[in-house]
KEDRENTOR-852542 format. One record per residue: residue in three letters; residue number from 1; x, y, z of N, C-alpha, C, O in turn. Coordinates in nm, 3 decimals. Layout:
% residues N
ATOM residuo num    n.px    n.py    n.pz   ca.px   ca.py   ca.pz    c.px    c.py    c.pz    o.px    o.py    o.pz
ATOM     ALA NUM       X       Y       Z       X       Y       Z       X       Y       Z       X       Y       Z
...
***
This chain:
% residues 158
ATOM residuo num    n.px    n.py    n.pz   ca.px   ca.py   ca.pz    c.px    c.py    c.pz    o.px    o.py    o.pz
ATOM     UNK   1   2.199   0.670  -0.968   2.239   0.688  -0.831   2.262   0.550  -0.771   2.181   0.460  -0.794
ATOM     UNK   2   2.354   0.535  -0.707   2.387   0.376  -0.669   2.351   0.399  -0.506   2.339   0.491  -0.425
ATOM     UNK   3   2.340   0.235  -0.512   2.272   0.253  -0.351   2.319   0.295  -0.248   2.250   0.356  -0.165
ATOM     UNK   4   2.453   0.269  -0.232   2.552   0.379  -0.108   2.483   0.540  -0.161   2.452   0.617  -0.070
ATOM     UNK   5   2.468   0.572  -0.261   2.406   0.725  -0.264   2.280   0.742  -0.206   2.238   0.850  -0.162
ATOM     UNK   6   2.221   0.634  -0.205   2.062   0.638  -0.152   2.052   0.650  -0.013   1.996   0.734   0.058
ATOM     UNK   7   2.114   0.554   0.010   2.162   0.539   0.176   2.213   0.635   0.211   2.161   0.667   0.317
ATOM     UNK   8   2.316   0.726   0.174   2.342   0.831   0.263   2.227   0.951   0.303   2.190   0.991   0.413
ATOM     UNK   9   2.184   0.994   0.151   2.052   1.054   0.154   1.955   1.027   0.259   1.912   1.117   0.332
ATOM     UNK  10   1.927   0.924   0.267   1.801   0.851   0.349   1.904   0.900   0.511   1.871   0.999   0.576
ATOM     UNK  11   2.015   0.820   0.548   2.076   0.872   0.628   2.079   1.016   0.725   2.052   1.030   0.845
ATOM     UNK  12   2.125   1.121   0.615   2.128   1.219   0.582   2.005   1.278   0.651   2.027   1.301   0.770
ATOM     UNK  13   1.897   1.306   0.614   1.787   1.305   0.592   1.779   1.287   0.731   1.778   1.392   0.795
ATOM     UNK  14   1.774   1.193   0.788   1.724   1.078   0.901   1.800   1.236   1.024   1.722   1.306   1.088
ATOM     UNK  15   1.921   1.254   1.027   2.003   1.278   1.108   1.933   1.423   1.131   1.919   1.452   1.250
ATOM     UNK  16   1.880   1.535   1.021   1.879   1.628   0.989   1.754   1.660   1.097   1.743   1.752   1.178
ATOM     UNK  17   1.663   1.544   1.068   1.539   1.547   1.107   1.530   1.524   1.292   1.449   1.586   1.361
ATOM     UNK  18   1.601   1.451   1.333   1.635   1.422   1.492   1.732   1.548   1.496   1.671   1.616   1.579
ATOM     UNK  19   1.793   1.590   1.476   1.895   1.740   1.491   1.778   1.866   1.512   1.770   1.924   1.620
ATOM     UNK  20   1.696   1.896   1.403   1.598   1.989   1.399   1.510   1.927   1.532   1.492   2.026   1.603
ATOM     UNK  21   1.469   1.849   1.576   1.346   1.782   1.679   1.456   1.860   1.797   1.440   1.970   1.851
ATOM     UNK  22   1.543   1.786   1.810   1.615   1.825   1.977   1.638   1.992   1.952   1.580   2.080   2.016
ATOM     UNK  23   1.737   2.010   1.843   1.729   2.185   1.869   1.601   2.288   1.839   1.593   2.401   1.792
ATOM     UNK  24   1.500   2.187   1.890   1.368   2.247   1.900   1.339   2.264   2.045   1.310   2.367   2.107
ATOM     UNK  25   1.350   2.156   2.080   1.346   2.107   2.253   1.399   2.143   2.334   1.354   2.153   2.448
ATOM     UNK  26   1.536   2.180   2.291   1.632   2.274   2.369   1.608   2.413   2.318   1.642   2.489   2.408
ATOM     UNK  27   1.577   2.463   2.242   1.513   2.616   2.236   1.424   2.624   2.281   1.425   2.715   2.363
ATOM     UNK  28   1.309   2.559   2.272   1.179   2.562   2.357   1.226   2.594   2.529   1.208   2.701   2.586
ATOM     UNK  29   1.300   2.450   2.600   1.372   2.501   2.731   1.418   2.617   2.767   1.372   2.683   2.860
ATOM     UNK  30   1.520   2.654   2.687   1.638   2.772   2.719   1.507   2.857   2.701   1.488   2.928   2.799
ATOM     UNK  31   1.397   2.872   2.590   1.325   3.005   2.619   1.197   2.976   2.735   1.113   3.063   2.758
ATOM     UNK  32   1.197   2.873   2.787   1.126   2.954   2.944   1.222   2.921   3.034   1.183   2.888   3.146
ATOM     UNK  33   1.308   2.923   3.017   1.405   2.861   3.181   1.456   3.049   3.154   1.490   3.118   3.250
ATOM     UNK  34   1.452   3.091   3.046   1.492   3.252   3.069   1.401   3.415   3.047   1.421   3.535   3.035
ATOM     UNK  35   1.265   3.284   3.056   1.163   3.409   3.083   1.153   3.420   3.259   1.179   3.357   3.362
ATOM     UNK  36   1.087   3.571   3.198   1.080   3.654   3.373   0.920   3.560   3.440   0.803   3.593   3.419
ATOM     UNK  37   0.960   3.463   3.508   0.841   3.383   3.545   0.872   3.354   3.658   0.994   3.354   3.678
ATOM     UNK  38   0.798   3.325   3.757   0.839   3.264   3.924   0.868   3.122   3.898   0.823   3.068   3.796
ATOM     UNK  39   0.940   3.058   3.984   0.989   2.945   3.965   0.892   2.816   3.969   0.943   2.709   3.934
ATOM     UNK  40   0.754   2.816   4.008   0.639   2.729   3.992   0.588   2.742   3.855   0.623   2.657   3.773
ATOM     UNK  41   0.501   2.848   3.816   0.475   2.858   3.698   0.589   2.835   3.591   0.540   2.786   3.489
ATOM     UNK  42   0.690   2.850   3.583   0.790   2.746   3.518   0.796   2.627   3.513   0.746   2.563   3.421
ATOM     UNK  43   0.875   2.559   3.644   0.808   2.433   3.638   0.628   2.371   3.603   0.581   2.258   3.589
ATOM     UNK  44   0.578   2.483   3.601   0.385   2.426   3.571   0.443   2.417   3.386   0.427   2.323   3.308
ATOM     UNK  45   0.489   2.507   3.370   0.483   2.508   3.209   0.558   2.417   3.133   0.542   2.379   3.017
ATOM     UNK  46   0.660   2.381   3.234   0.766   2.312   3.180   0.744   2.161   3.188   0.814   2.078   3.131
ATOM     UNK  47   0.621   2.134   3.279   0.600   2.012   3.282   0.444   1.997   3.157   0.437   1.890   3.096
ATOM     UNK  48   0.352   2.084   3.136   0.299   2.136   3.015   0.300   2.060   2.875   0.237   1.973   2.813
ATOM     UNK  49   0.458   2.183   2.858   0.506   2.150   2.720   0.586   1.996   2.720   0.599   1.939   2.611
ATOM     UNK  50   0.645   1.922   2.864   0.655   1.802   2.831   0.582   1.700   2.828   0.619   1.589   2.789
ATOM     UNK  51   0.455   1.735   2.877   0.315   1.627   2.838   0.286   1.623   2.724   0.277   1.518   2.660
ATOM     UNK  52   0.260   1.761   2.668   0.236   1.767   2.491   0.359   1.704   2.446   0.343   1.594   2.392
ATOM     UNK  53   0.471   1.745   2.454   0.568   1.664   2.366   0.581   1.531   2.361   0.617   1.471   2.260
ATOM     UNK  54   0.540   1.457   2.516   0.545   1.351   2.486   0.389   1.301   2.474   0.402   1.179   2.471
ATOM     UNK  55   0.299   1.320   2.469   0.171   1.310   2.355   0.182   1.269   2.207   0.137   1.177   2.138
ATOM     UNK  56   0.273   1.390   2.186   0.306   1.419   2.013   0.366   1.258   2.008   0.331   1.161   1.941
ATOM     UNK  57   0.470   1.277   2.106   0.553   1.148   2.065   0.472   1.016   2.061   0.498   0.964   1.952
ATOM     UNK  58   0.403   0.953   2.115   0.279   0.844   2.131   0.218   0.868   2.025   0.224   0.769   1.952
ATOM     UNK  59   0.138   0.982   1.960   0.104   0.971   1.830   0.161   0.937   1.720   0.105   0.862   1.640
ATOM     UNK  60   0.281   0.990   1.701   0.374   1.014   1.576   0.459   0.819   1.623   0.513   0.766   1.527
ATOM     UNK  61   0.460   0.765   1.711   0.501   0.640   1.746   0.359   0.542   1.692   0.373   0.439   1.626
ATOM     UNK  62   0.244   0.589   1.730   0.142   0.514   1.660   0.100   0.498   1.517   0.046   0.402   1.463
ATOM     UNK  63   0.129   0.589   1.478   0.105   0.631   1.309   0.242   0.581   1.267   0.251   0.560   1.146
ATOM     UNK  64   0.352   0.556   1.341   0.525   0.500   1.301   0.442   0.340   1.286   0.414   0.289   1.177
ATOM     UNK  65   0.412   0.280   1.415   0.352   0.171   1.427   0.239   0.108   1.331   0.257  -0.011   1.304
ATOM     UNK  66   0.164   0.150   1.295   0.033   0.154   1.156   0.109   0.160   1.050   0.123   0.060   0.980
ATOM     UNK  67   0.160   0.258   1.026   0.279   0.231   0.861   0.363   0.135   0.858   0.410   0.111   0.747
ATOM     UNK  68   0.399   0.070   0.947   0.513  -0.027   0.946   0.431  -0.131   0.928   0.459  -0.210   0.838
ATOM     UNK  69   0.283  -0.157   1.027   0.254  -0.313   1.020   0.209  -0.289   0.849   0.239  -0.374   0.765
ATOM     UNK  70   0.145  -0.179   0.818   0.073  -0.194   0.659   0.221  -0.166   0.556   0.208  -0.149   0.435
ATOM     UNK  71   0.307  -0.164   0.599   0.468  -0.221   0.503   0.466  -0.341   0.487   0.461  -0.391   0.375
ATOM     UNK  72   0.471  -0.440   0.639   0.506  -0.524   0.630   0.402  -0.573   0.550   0.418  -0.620   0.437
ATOM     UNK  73   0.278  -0.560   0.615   0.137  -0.664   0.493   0.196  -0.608   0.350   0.154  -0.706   0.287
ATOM     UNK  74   0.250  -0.543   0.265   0.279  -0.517   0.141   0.376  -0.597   0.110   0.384  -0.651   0.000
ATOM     UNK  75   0.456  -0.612   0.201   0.588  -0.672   0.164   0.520  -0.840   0.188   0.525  -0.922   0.096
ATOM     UNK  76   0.479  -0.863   0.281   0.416  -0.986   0.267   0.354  -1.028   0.140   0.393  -1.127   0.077
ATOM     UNK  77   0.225  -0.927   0.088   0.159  -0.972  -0.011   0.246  -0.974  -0.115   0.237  -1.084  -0.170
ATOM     UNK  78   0.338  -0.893  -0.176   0.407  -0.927  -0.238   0.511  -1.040  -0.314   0.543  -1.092  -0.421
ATOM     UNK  79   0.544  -1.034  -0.133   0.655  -1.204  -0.140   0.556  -1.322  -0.199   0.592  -1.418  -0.268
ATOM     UNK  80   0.409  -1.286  -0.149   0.354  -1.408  -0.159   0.331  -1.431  -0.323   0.355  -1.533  -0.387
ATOM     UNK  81   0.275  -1.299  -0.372   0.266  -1.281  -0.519   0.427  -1.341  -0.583   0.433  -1.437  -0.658
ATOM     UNK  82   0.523  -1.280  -0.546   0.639  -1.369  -0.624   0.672  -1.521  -0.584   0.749  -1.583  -0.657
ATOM     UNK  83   0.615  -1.585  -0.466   0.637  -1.702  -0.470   0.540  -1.755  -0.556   0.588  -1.860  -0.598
ATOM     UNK  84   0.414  -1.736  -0.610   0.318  -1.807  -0.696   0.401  -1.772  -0.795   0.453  -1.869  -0.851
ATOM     UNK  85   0.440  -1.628  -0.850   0.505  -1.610  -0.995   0.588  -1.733  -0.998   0.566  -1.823  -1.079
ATOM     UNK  86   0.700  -1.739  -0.895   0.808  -1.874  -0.913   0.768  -1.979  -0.936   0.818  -2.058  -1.017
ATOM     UNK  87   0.633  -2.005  -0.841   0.537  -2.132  -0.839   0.525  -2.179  -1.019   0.551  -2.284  -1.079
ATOM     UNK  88   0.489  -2.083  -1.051   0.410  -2.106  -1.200   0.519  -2.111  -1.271   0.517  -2.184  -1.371
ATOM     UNK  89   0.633  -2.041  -1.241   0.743  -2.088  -1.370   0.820  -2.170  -1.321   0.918  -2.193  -1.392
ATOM     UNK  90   0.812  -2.248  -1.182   0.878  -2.385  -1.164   0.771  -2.470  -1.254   0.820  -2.520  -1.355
ATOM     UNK  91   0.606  -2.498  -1.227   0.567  -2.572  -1.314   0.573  -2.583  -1.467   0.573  -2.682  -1.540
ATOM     UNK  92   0.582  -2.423  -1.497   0.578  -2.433  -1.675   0.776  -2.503  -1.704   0.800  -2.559  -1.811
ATOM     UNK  93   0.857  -2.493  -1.629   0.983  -2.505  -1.664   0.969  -2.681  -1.651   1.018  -2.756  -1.736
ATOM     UNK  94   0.899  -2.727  -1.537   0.899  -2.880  -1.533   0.728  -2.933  -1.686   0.689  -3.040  -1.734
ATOM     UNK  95   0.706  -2.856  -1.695   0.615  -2.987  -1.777   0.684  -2.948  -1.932   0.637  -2.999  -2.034
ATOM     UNK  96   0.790  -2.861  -1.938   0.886  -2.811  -2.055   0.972  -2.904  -2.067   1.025  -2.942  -2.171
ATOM     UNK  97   0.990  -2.953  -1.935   1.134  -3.078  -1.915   1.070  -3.197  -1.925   1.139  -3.294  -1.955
ATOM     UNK  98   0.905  -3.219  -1.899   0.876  -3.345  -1.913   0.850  -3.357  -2.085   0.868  -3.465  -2.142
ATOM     UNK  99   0.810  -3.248  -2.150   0.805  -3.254  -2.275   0.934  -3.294  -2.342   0.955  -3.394  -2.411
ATOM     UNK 100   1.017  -3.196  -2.307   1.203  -3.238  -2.358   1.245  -3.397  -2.331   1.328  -3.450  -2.405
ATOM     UNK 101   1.187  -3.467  -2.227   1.219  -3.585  -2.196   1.121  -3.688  -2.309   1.152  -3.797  -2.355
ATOM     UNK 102   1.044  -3.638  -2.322   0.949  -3.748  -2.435   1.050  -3.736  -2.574   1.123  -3.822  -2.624
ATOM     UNK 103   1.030  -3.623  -2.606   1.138  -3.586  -2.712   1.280  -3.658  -2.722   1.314  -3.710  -2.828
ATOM     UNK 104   1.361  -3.661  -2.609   1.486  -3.673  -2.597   1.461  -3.852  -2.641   1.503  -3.894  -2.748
ATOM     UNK 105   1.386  -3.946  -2.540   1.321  -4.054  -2.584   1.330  -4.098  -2.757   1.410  -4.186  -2.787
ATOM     UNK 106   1.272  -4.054  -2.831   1.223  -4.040  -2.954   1.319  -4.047  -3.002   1.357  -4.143  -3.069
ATOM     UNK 107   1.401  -3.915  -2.972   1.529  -3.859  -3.089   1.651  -3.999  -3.030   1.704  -4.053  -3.128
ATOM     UNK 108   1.687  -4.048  -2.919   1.743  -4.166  -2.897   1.741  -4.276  -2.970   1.844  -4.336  -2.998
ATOM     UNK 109   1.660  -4.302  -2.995   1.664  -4.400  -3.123   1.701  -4.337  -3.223   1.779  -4.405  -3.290
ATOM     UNK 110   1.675  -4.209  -3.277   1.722  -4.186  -3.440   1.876  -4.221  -3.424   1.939  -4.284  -3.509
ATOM     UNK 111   1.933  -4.168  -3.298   2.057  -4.160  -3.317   2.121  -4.082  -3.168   2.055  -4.011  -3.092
ATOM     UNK 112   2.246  -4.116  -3.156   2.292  -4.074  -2.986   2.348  -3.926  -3.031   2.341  -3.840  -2.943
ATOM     UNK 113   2.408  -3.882  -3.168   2.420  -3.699  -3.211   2.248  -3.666  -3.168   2.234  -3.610  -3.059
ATOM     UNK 114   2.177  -3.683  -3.210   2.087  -3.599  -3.180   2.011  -3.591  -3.043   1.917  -3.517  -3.015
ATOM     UNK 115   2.053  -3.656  -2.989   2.008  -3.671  -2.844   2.101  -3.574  -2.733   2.053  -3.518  -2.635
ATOM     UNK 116   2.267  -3.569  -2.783   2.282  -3.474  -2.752   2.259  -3.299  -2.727   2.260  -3.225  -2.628
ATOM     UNK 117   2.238  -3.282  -2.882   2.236  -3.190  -2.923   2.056  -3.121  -2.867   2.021  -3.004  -2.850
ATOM     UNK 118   1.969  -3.260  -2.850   1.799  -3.240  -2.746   1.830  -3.199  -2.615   1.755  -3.128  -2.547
ATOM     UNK 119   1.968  -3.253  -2.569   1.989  -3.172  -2.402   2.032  -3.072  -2.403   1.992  -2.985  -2.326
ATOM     UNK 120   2.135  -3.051  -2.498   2.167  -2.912  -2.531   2.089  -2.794  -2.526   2.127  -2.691  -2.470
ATOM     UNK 121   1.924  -2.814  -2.613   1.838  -2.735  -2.627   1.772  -2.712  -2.488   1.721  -2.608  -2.445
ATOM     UNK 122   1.782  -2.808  -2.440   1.694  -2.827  -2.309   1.801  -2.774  -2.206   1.762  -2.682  -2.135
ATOM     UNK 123   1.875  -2.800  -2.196   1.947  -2.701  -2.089   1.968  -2.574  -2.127   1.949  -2.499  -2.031
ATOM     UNK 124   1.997  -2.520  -2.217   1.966  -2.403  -2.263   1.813  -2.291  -2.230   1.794  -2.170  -2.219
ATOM     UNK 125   1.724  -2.427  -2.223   1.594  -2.366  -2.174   1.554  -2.380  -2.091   1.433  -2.362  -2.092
ATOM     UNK 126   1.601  -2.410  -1.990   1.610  -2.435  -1.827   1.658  -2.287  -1.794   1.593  -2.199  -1.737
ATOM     UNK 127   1.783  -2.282  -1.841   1.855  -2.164  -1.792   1.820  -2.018  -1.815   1.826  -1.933  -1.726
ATOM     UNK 128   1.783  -1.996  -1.939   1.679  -1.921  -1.991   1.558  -1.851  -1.938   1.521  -1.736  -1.963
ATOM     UNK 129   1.477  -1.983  -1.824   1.369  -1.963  -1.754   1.419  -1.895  -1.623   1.384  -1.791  -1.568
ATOM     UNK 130   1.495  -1.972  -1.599   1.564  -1.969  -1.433   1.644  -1.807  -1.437   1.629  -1.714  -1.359
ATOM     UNK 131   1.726  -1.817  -1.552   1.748  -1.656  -1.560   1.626  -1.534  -1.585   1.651  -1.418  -1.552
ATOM     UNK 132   1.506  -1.568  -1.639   1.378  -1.480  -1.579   1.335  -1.468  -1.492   1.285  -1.361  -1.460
ATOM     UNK 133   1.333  -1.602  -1.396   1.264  -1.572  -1.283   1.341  -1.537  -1.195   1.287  -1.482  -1.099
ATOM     UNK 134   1.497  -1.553  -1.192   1.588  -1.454  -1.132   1.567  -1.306  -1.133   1.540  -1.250  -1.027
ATOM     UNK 135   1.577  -1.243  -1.238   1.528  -1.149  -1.284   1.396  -1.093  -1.229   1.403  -0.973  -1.204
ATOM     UNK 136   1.279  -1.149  -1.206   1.156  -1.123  -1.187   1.222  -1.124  -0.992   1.233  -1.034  -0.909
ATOM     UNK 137   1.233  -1.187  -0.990   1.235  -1.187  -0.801   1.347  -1.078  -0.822   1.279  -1.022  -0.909
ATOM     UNK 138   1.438  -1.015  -0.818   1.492  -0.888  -0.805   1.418  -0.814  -0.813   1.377  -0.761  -0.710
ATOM     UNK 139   1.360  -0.772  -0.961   1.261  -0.669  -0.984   1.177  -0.610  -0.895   1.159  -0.490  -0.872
ATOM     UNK 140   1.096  -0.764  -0.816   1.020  -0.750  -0.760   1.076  -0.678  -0.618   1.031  -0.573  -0.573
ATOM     UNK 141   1.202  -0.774  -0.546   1.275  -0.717  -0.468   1.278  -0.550  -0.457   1.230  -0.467  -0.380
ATOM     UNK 142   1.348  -0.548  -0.558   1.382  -0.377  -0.533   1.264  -0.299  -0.524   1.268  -0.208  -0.442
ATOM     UNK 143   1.102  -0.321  -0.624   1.026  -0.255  -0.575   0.956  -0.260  -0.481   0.871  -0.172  -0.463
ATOM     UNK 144   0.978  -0.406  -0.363   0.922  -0.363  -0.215   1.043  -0.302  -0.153   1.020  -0.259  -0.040
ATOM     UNK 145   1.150  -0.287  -0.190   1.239  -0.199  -0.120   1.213  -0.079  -0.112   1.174  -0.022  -0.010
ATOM     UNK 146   1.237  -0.015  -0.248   1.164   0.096  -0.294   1.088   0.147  -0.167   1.121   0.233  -0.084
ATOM     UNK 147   0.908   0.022  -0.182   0.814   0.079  -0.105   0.857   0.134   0.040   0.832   0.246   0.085
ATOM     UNK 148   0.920   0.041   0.096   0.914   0.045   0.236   1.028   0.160   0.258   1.028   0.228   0.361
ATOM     UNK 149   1.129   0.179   0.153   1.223   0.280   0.179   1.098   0.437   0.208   1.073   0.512   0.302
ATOM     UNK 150   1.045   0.419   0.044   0.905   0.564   0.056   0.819   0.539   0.199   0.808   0.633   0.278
ATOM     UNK 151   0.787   0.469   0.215   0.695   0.486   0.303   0.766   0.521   0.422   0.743   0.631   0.473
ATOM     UNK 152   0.866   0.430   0.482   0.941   0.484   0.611   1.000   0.625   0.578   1.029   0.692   0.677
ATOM     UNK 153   1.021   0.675   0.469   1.085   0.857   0.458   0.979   0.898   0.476   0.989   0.996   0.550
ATOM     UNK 154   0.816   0.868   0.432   0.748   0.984   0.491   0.698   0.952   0.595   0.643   1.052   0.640
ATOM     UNK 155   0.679   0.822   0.696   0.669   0.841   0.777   0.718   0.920   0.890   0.644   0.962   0.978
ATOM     UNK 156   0.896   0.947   0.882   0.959   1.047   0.957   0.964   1.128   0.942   1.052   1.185   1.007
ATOM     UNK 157   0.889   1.208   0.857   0.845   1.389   0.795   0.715   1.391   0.869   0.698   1.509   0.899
ATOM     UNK 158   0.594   1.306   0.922   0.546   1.366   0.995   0.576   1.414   1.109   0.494   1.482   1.171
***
């Protein structure tokens, strides 16, 4: 499923759920604005059911509010977890390059072919790294996306 498919879903979804809420709200209305009631006790009820509704709403906005800040702390801890991952494979990639540089040293004297052919290896393994930890920060990416995508869908089903 590609992500324009996800997105509409989620979309989708989103629209279905505010559609069902209002043509709740407006059925709720239309059925006491057309019960046999005196026109006070209507308005008593009608102001009622809009205290509870907007009650509901302050709750379901607080529990919106609590899931979001404990997203963001996930998404935080996370980022922070992949900046140490990067952390650690910027250092292992530099004391790899300070090793390649002693080496490269060495092989310079045997001869200037093989000194080439030492950067060769060594850029090769630069790129190598840098293409994992590319890799690893996506990974990681998409599964706080993921999260916060799950968590904000069920937050709007309560």
């Amino acid at each position: 499923m590609s992500q324009e498919e996800k997105e509409q879903a989620v979309q989708t979804s989103s629209k279905f759920v505010k559609g069902a809420i209002i043509g709740a709200m407006v059925g709720a209305a239309a059925a006491l604005l057309f019960a046999p009631k005196p026109g006070r006790e209507l308005r008593s009820d009608l102001a009622d059911k809009m205290s509870t509704a907007a009650d509901k709403s302050k709750e379901l906005c607080g529990t919106v509010g609590e899931k979001a800040s404990s997203l963001y702390q996930n998404v935080t801890d996370k980022a922070g977890s992949l900046a140490q991952t990067i952390s650690s494979g910027a250092s292992s990639v530099a004391s790899t390059v300070k090793e390649a540089s002693a080496t490269v040293a060495e092989e310079a004297k045997k001869g200037a072919s093989d000194v080439m052919d030492a950067e060769a290896d060594m850029a090769k393994n630069v790129t190598d790294k840098t293409a994992e930890a590319a890799k690893d920060v996506k990974e990681t990416s998409k599964e706080a996306a993921r999260d916060v995508s799950n968590k904000t869908q069920s937050g709007t089903t309560l």
